[in-house]
Rosetta silent file (secondary structure, phi, psi, omega in degrees, C-alpha in Angstrom):
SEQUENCE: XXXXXXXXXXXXXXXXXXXXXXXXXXXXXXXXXXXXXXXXXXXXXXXXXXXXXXXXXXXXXXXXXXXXXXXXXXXXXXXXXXXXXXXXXXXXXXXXXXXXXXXXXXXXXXXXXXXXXXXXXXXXXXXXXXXXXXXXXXXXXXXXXXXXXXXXXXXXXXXXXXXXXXXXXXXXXXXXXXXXXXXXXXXXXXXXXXXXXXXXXXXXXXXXXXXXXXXXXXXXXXXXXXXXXXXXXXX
SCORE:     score description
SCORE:     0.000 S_00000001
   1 L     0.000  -27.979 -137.879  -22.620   68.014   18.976 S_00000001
   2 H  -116.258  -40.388  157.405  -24.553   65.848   16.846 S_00000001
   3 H   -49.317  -31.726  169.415  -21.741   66.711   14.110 S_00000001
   4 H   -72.201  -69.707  158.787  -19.119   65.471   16.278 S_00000001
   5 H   -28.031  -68.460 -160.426  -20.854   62.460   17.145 S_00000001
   6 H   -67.136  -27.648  148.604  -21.178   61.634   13.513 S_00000001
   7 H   -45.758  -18.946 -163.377  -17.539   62.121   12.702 S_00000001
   8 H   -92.126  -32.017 -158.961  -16.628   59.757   15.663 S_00000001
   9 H   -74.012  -43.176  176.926  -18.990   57.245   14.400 S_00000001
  10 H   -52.014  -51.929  169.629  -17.721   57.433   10.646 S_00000001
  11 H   -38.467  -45.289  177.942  -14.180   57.491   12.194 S_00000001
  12 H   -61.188  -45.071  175.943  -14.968   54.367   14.102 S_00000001
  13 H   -71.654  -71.806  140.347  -16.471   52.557   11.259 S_00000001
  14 H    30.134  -79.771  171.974  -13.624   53.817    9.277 S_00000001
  15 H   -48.881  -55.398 -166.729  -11.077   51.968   11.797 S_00000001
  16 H   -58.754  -30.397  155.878  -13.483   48.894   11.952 S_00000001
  17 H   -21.468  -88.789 -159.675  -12.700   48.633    8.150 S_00000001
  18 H   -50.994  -35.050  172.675   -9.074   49.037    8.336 S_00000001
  19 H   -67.330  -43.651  154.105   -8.934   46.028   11.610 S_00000001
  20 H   -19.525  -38.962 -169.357  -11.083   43.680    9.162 S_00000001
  21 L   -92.008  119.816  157.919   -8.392   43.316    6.706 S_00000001
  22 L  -120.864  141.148  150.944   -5.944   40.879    7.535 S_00000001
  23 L   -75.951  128.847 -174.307   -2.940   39.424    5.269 S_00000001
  24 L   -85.675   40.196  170.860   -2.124   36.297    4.579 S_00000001
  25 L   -42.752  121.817 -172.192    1.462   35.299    3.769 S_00000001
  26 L  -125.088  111.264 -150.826    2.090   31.954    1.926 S_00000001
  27 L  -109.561  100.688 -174.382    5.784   31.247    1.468 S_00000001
  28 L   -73.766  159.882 -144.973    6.431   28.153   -0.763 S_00000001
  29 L  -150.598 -178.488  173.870    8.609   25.987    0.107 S_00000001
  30 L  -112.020  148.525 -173.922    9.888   22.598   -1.192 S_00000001
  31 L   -32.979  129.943  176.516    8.415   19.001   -0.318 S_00000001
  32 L  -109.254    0.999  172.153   10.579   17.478    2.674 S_00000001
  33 L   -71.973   10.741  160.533    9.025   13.983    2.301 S_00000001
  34 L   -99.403  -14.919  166.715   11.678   12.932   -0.101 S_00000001
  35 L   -74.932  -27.448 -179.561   14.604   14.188    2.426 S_00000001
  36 L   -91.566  -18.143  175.869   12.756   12.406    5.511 S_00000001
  37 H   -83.860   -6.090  159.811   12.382    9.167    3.269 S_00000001
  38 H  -129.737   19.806  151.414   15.508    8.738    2.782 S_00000001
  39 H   -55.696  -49.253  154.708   16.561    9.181    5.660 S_00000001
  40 H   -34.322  -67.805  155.476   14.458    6.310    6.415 S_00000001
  41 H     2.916  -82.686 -171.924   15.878    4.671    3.827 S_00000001
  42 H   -64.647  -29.542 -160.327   19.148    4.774    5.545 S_00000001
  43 H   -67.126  -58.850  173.204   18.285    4.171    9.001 S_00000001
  44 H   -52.748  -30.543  175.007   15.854    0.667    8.002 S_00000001
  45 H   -72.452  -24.226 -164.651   18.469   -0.760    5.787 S_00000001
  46 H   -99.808  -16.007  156.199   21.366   -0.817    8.118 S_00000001
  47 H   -60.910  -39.415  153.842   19.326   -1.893   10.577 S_00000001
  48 H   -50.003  -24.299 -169.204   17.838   -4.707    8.598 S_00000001
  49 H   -88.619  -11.654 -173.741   21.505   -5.600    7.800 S_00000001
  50 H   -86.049  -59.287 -173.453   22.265   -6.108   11.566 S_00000001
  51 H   -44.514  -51.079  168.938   18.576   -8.313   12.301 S_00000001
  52 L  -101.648   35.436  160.104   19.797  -10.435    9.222 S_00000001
  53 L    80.447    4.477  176.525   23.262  -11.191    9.782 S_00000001
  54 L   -90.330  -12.588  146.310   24.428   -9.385    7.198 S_00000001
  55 L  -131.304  164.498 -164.115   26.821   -7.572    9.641 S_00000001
  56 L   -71.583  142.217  165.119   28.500   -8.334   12.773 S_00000001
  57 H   -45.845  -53.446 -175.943   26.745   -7.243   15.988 S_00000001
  58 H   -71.107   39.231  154.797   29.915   -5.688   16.645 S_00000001
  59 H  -130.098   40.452  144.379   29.079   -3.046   14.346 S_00000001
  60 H   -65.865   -0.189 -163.188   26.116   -2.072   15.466 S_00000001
  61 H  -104.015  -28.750  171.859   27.467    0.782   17.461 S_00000001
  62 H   -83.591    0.624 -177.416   28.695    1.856   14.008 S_00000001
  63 H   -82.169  -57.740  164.091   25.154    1.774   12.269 S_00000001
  64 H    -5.764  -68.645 -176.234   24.096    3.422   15.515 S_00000001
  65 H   -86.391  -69.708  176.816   26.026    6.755   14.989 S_00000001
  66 H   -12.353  -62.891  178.444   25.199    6.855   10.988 S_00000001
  67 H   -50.804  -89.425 -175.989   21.551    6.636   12.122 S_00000001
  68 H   -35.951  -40.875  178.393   22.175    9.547   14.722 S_00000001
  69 H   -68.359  -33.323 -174.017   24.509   11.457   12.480 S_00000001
  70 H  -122.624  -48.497 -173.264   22.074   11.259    9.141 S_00000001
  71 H   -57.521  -78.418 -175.401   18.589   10.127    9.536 S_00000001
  72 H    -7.303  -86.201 -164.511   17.914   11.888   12.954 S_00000001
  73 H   -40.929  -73.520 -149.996   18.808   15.515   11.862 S_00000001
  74 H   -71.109  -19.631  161.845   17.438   15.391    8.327 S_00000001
  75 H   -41.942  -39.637 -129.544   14.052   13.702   10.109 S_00000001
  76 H  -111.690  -37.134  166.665   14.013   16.251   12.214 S_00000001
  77 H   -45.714  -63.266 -142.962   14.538   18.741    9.008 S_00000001
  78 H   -83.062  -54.526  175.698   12.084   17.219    7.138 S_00000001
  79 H   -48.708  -63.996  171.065    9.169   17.296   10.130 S_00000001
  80 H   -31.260  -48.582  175.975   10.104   21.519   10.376 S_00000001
  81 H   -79.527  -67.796  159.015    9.505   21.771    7.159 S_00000001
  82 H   -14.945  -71.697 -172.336    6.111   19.495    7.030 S_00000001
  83 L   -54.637  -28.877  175.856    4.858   22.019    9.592 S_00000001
  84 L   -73.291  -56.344  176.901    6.232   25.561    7.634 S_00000001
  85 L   -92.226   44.624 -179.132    4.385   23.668    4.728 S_00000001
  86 L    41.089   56.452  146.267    0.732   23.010    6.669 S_00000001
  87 L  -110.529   77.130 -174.723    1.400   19.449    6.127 S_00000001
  88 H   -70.724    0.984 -169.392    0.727   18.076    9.257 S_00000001
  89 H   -85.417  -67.128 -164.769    0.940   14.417    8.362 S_00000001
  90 H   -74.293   14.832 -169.628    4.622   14.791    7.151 S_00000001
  91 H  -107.090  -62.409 -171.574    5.331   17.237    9.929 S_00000001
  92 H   -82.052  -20.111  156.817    3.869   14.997   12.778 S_00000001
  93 H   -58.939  -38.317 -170.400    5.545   11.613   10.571 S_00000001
  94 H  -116.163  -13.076  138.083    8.647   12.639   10.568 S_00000001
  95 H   -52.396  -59.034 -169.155    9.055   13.831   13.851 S_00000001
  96 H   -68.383   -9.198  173.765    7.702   10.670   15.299 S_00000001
  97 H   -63.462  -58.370  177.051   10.318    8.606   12.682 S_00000001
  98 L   -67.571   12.596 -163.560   13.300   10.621   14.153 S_00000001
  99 L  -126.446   -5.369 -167.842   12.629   10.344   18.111 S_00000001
 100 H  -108.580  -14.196  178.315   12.118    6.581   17.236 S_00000001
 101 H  -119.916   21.942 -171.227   15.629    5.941   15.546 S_00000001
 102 H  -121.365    5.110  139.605   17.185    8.327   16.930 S_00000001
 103 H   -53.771  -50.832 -159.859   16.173    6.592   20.399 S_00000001
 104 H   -62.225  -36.622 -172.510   16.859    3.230   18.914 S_00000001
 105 H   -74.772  -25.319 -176.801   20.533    4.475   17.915 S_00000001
 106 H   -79.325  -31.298  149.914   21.568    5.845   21.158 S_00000001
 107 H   -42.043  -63.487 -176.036   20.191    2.213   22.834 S_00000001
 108 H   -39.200  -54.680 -160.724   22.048    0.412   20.176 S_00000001
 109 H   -56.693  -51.512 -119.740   25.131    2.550   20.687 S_00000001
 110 H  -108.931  -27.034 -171.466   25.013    2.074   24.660 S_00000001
 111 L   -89.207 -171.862 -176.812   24.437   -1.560   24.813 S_00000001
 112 L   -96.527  173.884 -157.651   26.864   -4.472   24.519 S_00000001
 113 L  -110.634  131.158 -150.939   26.242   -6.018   20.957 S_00000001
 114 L    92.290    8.867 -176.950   23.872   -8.219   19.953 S_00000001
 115 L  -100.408  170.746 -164.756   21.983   -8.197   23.036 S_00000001
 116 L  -124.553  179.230 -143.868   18.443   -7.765   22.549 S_00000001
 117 L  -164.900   93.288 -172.106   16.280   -5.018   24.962 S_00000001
 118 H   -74.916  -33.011  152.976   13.087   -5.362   26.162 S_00000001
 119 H   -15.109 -110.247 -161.722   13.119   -1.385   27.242 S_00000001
 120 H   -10.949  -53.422  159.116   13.635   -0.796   23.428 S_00000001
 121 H   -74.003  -20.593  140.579   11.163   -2.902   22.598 S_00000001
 122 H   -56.303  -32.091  178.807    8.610   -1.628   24.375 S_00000001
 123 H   -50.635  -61.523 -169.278    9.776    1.992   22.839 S_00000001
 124 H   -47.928  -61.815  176.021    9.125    0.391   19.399 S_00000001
 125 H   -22.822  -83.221  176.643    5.697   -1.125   20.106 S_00000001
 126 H   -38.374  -30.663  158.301    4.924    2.399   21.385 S_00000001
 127 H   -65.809  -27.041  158.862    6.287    3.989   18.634 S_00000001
 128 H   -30.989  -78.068 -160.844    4.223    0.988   16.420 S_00000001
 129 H   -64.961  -57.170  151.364    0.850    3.047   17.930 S_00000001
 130 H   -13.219  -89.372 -153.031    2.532    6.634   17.201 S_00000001
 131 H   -42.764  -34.119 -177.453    3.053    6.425   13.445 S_00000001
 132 H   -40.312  -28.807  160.026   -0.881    5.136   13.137 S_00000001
 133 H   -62.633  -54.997  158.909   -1.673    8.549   13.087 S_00000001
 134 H   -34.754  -57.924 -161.825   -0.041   10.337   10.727 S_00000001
 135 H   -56.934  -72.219 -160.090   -0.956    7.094    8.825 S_00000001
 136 H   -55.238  -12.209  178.371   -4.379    7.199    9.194 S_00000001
 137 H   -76.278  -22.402 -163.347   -4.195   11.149    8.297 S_00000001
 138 L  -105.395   37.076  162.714   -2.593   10.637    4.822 S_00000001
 139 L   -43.108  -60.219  179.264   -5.868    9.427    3.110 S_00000001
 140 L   -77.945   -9.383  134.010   -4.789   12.030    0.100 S_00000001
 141 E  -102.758  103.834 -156.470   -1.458   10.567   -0.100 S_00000001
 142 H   -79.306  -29.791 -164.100   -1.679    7.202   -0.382 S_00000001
 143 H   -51.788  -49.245 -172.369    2.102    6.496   -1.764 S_00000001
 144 H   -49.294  -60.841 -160.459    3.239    8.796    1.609 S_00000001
 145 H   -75.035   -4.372  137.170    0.540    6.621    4.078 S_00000001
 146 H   -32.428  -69.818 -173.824    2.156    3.247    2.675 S_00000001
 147 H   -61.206  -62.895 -168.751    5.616    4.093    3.824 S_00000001
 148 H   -60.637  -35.033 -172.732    4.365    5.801    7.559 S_00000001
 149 H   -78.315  -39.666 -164.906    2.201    2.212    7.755 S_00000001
 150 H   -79.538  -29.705 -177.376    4.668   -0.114    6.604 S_00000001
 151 H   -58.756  -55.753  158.573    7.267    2.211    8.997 S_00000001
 152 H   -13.970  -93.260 -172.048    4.268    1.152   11.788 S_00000001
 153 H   -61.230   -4.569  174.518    4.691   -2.433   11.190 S_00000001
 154 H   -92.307  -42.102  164.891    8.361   -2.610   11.079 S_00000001
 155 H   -48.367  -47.985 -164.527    8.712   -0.700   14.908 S_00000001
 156 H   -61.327  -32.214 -158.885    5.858   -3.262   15.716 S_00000001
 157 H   -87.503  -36.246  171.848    7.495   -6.570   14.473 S_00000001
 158 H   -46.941  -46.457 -173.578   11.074   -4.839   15.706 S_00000001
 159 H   -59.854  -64.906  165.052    9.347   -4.161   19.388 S_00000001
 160 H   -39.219  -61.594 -177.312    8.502   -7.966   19.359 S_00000001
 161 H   -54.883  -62.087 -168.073   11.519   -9.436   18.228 S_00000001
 162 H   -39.906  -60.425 -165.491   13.287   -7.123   21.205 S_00000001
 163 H   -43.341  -42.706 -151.745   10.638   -8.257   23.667 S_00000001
 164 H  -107.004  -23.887 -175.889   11.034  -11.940   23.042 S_00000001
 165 L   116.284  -47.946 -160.219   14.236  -12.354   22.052 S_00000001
 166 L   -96.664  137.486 -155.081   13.892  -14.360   19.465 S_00000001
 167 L  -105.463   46.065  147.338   15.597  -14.624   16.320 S_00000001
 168 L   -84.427  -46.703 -158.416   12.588  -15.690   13.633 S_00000001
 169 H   -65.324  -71.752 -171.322   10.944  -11.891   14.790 S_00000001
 170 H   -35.571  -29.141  169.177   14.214  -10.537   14.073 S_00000001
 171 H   -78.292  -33.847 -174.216   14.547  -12.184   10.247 S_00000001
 172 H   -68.330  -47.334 -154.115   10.888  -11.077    9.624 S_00000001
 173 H   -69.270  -42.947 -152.546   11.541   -7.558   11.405 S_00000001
 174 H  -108.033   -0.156  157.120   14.366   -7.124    9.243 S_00000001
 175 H   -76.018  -77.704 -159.227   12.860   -8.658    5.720 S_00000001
 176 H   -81.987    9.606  174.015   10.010   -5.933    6.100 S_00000001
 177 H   -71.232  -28.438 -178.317   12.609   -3.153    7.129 S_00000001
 178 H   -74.916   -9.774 -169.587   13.896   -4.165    3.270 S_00000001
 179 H  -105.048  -35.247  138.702   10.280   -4.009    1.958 S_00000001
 180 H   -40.045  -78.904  179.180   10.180   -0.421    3.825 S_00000001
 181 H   -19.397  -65.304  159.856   13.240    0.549    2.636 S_00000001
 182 H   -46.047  -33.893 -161.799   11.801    0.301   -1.128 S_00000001
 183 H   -90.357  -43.866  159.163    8.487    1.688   -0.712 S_00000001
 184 H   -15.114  -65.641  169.741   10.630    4.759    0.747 S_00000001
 185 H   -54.264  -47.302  171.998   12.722    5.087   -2.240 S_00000001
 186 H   -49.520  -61.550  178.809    9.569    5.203   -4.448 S_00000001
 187 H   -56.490  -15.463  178.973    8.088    7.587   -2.522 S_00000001
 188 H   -84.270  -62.296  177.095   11.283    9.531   -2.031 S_00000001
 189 H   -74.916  -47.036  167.843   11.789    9.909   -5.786 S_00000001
 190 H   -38.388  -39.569 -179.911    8.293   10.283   -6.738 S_00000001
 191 H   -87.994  -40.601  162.906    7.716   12.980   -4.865 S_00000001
 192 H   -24.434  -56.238  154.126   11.088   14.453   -6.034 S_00000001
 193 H   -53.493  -59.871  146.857   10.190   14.553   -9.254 S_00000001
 194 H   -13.103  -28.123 -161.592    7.191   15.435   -8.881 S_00000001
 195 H  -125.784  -27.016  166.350    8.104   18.619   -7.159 S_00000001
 196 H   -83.539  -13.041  177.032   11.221   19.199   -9.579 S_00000001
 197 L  -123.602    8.458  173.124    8.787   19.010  -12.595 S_00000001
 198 L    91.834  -16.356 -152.699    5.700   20.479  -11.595 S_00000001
 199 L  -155.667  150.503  173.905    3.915   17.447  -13.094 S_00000001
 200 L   -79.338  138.446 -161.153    3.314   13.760  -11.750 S_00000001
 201 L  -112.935  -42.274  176.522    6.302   11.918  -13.030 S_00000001
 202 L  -142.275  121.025 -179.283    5.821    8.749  -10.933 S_00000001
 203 L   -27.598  112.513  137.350    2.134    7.390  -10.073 S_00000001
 204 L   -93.117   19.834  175.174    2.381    8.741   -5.550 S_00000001
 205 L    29.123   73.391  165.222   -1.722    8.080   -5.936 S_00000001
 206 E   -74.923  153.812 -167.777   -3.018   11.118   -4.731 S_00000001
 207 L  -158.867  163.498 -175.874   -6.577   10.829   -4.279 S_00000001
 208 L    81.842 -124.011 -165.578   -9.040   13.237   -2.639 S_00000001
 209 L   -94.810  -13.845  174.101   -8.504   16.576   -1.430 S_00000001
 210 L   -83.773   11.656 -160.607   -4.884   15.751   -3.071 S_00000001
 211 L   -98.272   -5.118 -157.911   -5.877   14.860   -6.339 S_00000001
 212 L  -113.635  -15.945 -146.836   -5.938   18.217   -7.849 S_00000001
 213 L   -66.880  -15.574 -171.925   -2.720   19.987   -6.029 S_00000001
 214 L   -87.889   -4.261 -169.005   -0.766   19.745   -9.495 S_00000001
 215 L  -146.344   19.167 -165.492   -3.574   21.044  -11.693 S_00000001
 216 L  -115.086  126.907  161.284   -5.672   23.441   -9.276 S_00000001
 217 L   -45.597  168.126  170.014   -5.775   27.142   -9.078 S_00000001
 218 H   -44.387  -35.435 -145.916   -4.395   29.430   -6.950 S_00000001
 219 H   -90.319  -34.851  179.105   -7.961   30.514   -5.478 S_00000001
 220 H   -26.214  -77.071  161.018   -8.391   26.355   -5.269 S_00000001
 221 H   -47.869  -62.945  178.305   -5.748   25.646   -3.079 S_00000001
 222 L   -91.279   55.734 -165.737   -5.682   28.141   -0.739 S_00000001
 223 L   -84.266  -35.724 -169.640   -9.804   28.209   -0.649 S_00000001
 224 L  -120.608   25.746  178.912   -9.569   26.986    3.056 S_00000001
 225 H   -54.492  -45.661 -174.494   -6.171   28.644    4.397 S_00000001
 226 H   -54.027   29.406 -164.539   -8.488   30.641    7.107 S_00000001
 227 H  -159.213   -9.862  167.187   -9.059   27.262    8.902 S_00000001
 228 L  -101.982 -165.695 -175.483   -5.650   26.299    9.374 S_00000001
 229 L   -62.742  171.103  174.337   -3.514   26.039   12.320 S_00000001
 230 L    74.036  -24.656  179.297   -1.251   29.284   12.679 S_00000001
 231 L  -121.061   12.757  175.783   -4.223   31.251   10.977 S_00000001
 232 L   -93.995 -176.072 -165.969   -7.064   30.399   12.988 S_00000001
 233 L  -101.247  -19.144 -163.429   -7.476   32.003   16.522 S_00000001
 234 L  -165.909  143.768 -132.906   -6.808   28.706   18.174 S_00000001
 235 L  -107.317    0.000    0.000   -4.581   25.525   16.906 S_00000001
């Protein structure tokens, strides 16, 4: 009896072993902030080109579907991808960047041209409040947390200009969509490079818990994988 017992118990411990062990799979994958930035890119420039007059209203319906046809999707790529690579800043960034232009294009598209939309502009404002997060999350990327802040203040000054009407907010709105636009492209190729050579190519001023990802072991980096979402018990 007492033999039996003591097989069950070794068996048991035995089991509790083998249920201990879990596997990890870590699939690498490549950076999608330079595919969601320039998406950006496109979406802030042609809109900037409409605020300043640099195209007719009546082709705003064609900036409209460009925006829906290219930013949306690859935002929406790029945000999938943030999330596959436990980046939740560029995951939760670039979702809220694609639900905000890829609102703004289907208003644009729907309205008569050149009218302005306080509806919209409240969206932007809200969207304005949105991005702060991500932004305030990307403390170890500062180059990335430029671009999501400066995206911030360009919904904010757009959301105004809508509200009001008025066509100074609309020159400003559309002046810092071009001063977006740039810090995008930096940030778009930096991290491109970056990620095609292995090695910082162009300064993206990583700082922090980011300061190391190019020059850190294996055991480094994934030292706190048990703590993220998808491998924790509860998100």
């Amino acid at each position: 009896m007492s033999t039996r017992a003591g097989a069950a118990d070794r068996g048991s411990s035995s089991s509790d072993e083998h249920m201990s062990v879990a596997r990890i799979v870590v699939r690498p994958i490549g950076t999608p902030l330079p595919l969601g930035f320039l998406g950006l890119l496109v979406a802030t420039v042609t809109f900037s080109a409409l605020q300043l007059h640099w195209l007719p209203p009546e082709q705003g319906r064609v900036v409209a579907l460009g925006v829906l046809a290219f930013t949306v999707p690859v935002q929406l790529l790029a945000s999938v991808y943030g999330f596959l690579a436990r980046d939740p800043v560029a995951g939760t960034g670039m979702g809220v960047l694609a639900g905000t232009w890829g609102a703004a294009g289907l208003v644009t598209y729907t309205s008569p041209p050149g009218t302005a939309s306080a509806g919209l502009g409240a969206l932007f404002l809200a969207a304005a409040l949105a991005m702060l997060v991500p932004t305030a999350a990307a403390g170890a990327k500062l180059a990335a947390g430029v671009v999501m802040g400066l995206s911030a203040l360009r919904f904010a000054l757009t959301g105004v200009a809508e509200v009001t009407g008025d066509p100074t907010w609309f020159t400003v709105a559309g002046i810092t969509g071009l001063v977006l636009a740039a810090a995008a492209l930096y940030a778009a190729l930096g991290f491109e490079l970056e990620d095609a050579n292995h090695r910082t190519v162009l300064p993206v001023l990583r700082r922090g818990a980011g300061s190391d990802v190019m020059t850190g072991s294996v055991d480094e980096e994934l030292r706190d994988i048990s703590h993220e979402a998808g491998v924790r018990k509860q998100l």
